[in-house]
N, C-alpha and C positions, 0 to 999 in steps of 0.2 A: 339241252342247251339250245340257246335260241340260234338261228342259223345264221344270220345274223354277226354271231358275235365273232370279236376280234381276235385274230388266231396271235398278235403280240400279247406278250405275256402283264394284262393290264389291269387282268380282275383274278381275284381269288375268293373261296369261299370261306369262311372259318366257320370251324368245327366246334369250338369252344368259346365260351363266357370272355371277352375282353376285359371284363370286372375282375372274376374269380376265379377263372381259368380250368370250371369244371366243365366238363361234356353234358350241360345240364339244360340245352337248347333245346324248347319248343315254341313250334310252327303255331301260330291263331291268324295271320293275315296278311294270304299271298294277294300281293297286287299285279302280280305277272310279269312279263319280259317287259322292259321300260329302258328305253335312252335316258341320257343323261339329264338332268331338268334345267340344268342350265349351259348344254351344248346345242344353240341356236346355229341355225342353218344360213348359210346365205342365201344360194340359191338352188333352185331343185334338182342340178343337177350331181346335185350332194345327193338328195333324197336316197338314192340306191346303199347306198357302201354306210349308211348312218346304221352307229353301232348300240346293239340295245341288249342289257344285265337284267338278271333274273334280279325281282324287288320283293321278298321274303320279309315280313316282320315275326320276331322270336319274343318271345321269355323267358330266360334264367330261373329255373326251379331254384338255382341254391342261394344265389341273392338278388332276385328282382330285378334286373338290369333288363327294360328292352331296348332292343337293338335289332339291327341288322345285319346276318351276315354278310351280305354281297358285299365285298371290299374291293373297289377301282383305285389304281394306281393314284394317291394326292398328284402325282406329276400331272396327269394327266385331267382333273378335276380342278386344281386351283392354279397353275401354274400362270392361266389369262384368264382372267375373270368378267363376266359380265355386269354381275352385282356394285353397284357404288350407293354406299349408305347416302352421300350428298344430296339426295332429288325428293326426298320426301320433308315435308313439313312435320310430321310427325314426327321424325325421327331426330330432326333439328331438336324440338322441343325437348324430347327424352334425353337428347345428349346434355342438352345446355343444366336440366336440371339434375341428371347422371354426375355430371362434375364435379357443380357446387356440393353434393353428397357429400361424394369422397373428398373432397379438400376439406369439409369440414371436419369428416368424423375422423380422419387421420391429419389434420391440423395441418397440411399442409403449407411449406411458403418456395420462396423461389432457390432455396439449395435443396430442396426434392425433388426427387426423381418420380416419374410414373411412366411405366412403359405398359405397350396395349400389344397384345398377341393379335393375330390378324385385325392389323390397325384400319386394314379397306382405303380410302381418299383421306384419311386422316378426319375427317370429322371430328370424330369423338376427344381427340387428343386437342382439336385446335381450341376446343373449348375451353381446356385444363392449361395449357397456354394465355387466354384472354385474362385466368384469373391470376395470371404470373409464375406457374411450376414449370417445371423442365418435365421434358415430354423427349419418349425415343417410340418411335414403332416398327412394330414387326410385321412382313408380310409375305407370301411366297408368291402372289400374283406381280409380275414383271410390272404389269400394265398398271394398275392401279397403286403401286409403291410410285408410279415414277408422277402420278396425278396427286398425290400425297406430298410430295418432295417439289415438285412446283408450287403447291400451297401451302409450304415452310415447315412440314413436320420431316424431321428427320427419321429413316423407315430405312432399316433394316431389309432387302429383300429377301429373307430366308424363311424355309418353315422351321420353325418355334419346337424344340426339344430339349432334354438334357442338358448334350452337348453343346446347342445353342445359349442355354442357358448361362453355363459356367463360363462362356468365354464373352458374354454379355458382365456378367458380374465383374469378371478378370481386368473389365475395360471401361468402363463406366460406376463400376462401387453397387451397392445395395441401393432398390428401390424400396420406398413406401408403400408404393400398391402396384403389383402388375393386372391388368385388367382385360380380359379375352368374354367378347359379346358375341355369343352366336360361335362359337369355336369351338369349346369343346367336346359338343355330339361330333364335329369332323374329323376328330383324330383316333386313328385305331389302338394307339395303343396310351391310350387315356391317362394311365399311372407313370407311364413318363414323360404324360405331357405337365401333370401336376406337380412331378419332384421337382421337373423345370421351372414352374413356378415357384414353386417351396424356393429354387436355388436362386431366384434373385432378389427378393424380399428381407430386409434387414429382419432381426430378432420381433420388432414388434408391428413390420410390415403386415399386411395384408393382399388376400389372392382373391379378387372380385371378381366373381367370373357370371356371366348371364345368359340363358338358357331357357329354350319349351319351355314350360312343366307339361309332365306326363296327366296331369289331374286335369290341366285343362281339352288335355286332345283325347281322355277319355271321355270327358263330359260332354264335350263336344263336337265327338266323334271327328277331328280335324285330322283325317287319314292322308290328307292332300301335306302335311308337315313332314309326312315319311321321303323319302327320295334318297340318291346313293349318297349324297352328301355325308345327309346326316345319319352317322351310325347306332346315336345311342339316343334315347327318352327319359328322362332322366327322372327320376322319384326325389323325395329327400332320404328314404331311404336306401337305395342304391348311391346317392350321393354322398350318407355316409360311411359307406363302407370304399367307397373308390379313397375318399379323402384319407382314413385311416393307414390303408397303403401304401399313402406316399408321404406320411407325417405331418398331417395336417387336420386338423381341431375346428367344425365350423359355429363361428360365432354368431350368425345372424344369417337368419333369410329372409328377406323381401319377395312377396308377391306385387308385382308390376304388370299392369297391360298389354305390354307391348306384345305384339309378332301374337297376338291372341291368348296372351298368357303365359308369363316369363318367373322363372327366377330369377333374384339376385345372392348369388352366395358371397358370404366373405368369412373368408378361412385364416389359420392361422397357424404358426408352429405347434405343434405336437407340445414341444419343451417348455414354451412358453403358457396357453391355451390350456393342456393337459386333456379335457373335456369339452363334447360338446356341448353348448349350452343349452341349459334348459327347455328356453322354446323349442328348439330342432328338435330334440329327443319328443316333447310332446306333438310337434306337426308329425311326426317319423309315425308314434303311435297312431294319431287319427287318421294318416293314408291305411295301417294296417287293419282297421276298423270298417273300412270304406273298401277293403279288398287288393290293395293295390298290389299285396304280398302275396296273391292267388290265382291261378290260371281262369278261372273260372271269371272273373271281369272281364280278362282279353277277349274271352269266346264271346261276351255281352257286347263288348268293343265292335267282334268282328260282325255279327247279326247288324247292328246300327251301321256300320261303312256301307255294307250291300245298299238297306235300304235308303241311306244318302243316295246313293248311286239311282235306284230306281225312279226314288222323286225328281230326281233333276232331271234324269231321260223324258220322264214320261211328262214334266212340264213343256221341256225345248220341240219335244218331236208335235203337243198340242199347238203350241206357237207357231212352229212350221204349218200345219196342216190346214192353222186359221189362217195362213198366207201375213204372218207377224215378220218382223225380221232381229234379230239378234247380233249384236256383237258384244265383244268382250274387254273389257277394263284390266290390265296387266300384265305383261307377262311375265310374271312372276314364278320362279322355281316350282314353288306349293302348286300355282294352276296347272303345270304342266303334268305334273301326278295326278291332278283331276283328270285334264284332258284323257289323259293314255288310258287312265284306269275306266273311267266311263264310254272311251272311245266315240270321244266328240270330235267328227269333222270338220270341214270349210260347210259341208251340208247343211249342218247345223249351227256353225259358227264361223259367216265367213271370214271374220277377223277380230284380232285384237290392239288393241292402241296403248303406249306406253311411252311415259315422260321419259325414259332412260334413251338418251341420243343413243348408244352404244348395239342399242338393241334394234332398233327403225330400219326396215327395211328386211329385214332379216325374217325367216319362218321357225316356228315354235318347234321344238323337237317331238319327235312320232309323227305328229296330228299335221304339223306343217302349215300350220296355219300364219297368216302373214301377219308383221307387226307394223303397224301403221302408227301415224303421229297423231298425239290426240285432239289434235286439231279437225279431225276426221270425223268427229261426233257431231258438231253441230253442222259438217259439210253436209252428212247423209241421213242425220235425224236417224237410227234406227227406231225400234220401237222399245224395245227391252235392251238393255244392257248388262251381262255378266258381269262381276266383279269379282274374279278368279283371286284379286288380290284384296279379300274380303279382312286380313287383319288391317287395313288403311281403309275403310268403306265408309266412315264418316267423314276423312279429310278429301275421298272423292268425291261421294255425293256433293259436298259444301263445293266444291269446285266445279262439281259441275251443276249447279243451279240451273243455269240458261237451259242447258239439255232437258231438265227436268220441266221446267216453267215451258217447253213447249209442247211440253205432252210424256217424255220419257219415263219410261220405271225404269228399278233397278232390281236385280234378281241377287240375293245375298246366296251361293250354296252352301252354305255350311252353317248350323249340322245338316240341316235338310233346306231345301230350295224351298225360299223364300221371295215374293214379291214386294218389293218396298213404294 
C-alpha cells in the first residue's frame, strides 16, 4: 500500500467480478500507485497530504469483463466535479446529433419524458429540450447540477440507483429513454445500476447508455482511458451478459467516434425484446474471433502500453536534450494516467493549458504540473505541443492554427508518439 494512502476508510479492493461475481480476476496491466485523475490541486501546498490508489487493470476468466478493482468511495470521486461536457465543440456536435437520434427512433413529442443519468451541465438534455420533449436529469456532482439548473434543465442532485429509480418513476410516471454517457464503467455495482434503468422506462422504452469500447483501447493501446473512475471496459460481450441480469434485451449497437471509440447501446425489456438482436449476437461472435474472450490479447495489450510509454519518453527527453520546449494541450483525466504512468514532470512538461475555467490555475494530480489558459500558446510559442487530450486533437489543432502557422507541431501519444 502506497504510503500515501488515506487512512479514512475511501478505497476498497474487490476480490470478485462486478459482472459475475466469480473469484475469476487476472492481473495483465498494473499502472501503479496513481492519485485521482481528476483531483486537481490548487496549490503546492496540498502537494504533501495528496492521496494516491493502487491502479490495477484485471480480466474476468468467467465472463470477460475488464475492469478494475481499486474502488474509491463515488462520495468522494464525483461529489465536485471538474468535468463539464459544455467547453468542447465536439461534444456540442455529438450531442445535437445524439438527440435528434433518439427522438426519432423512439418518436418522441412533448408529453415524453427522457431522463439522463449523470446529466453533467445539462448539455445533452438541452438539446432534447430545443426539439420540444420533457427532460429530467440526474447527477451527484453538487456543483455541476446547480450550472445544469441555472441553464433550465431540471437535475436531480443524486447518484442514480435502484432506489433512485423507483422513486423517480413513483413521481414523474415512465420515461421513453433514460440515457447515461460516459456512466456506466463509473458505477460498481453495474446490475443495479441497469435495473435502475430497466425501472424507469415504460414497456417499450429504451436504456441508451454510451460507453469506451474495449476494441477500440485494445487497438489502440489507449491505456490513458483506465483511471479510478472508470471501473469497467466494456466488450459487447460482457455487455451482454451484464444486460441479461438485470432483464434487459440489447437491440442495437452503434459504433461512434467519440472519446476515441464509443458505444452506443440501446436496450430493452427482457419481456418485451425477449432476444438479443441479431447484429449484437454477430458483433458478440466477431470480438470472440479477434480474442477479446482471451487472456492472451490482454498480455498483447500489456507489451504495447510499455512500449507507448517508451516512445513518448524517449521522444520528450530528445526534444529536451535538443534544447526544444514542450507544453501540453488538456488536462484532461485520460492525460493525467499518462502523465503518472510515464512519470512526466514540469522537467519535461512545464505545463499544460485548458479551456475548462474550473481547472486554470490549478496543478495536474501526481506530476503537478500547472494548468494555464490557453491563451498561453501563442504568448510563449512553444515548439511542440502535447495533446494529452488526443480524443479532441482535430477540433484543437483546427483551433489552434495560428500556433501552428508559426512554426508549432503537435505531438499525438497515443498508440505511440507521434509528430503532427
Amino acid at each position: 500500500m502506497n504510503p500515501k494512502m488515506s487512512k479514512q476508510p475511501v478505497y476498497h479492493r474487490r476480490e470478485t467480478c462486478r459482472a459475475c461475481g466469480e473469484n475469476s480476476l487476472k492481473l495483465f496491466l498494473p499502472l501503479g500507485n496513481q492519485p485521482l485523475a481528476n483531483s486537481f490541486l490548487k496549490s503546492p501546498n496540498e502537494f504533501a497530504a495528496e492521496q494516491f490508489f493502487p491502479l490495477d487493470t484485471v480480466f474476468c476468466e468467467s465472463c470477460s469483463l475488464v475492469q478494475i478493482p481499486d474502488v474509491v468511495d463515488p462520495e468522494v470521486l464525483f461529489r465536485h466535479y471538474l468535468y463539464v461536457t459544455g467547453t468542447s465543440e465536439t461534444i456540442a456536435q455529438h450531442n445535437r446529433a445524439y438527440a435528434k437520434s433518439v427522438t426519432e427512433m423512439q418518436r418522441l413529442t412533448g408529453d415524453d419524458l427522457v431522463i439522463e443519468v449523470a446529466s453533467n451541465d445539462g448539455s445533452l438534455l438541452r438539446c432534447f429540450q430545443d426539439l420540444g420533449v420533457k427532460t429530467l436529469g440526474v447527477d451527484p456532482a453538487t456543483n455541476v447540477a446547480a450550472m445544469a439548473r441555472a441553464n433550465g434543465v431540471e437535475t436531480i442532485n443524486e447518484f442514480f440507483n435502484h432506489e433512485t429509480a423507483k422513486r423517480i418513476r413513483a413521481e414523474r410516471g415512465a420515461a421513453k429513454a433514460v440515457i447515461g454517457n460516459n456512466v456506466l464503467a463509473h458505477v460498481d455495482d453495474t446490475q443495479g445500476f441497469l435495473r435502475g434503468c430497466k425501472e424507469v422506462i415504460d414497456k417499450d422504452g429504451l436504456v441508451i447508455i454510451e460507453m469506451p469500447y474495449l476494441g477500440d483501447l485494445l487497438n489502440r493501446a489507449e491505456y490513458d482511458t483506465i483511471y479510478h473512475e472508470h471501473l469497467c471496459y466494456f466488450s459487447v460481450n460482457s455487455l451482454m451478459r451484464l444486460c441479461e441480469s438485470a432483464g434487459l434485451r440489447i437491440v442495437k449497437i452503434d459504433h461512434v467516434p467519440i472519446h476515441g471509440g464509443s458505444l452506443r447501446m440501446h436496450a430493452g425489456h427482457e419481456e418485451v425484446r425477449q432476444n438479443h438482436s441479431e447484429q449484437v449476437l454477430a458483433w458478440a461472435e466477431e470480438e470472440k474471433s479477434k480474442g477479446f474472450t482471451s487472456f492472451d490479447r490482454y498480455e498483447q495489450l500489456a507489451r504495447s502500453v510499455e512500449r507507448s510509454r517508451e516512445t513518448l519518453m524517449e521522444l520528450l527527453t530528445r526534444l529536451k536534450a535538443e534544447g526544444k520546449t514542450v507544453a501540453g494541450y488538456g488536462a484532461a483525466a485520460k492525460g493525467n494516467t499518462l502523465l503518472n504512468y510515464c512519470q512526466i514532470t514540469t522537467d519535461l512538461l512545464p505545463y499544460v493549458v485548458d479551456k475548462n475555467p474550473l481547472k486554470l490555475g490549478m496543478f495536474t494530480p501526481g506530476m503537478h504540473i500547472p494548468v494555464l489558459p490557453v491563451s498561453t500558446l501563442l504568448e510563449q510559442q512553444p515548439d511542440f505541443l502535447l495533446i494529452l487530450a488526443w480524443n479532441f486533437a482535430e477540433e484543437i489543432m483546427r483551433q489552434q492554427s495560428e500556433y501552428q502557422a508559426r512554426g508549432g507541431k503537435f505531438i499525438i501519444p497515443i498508440p505511440e508518439a507521434t509528430v503532427v
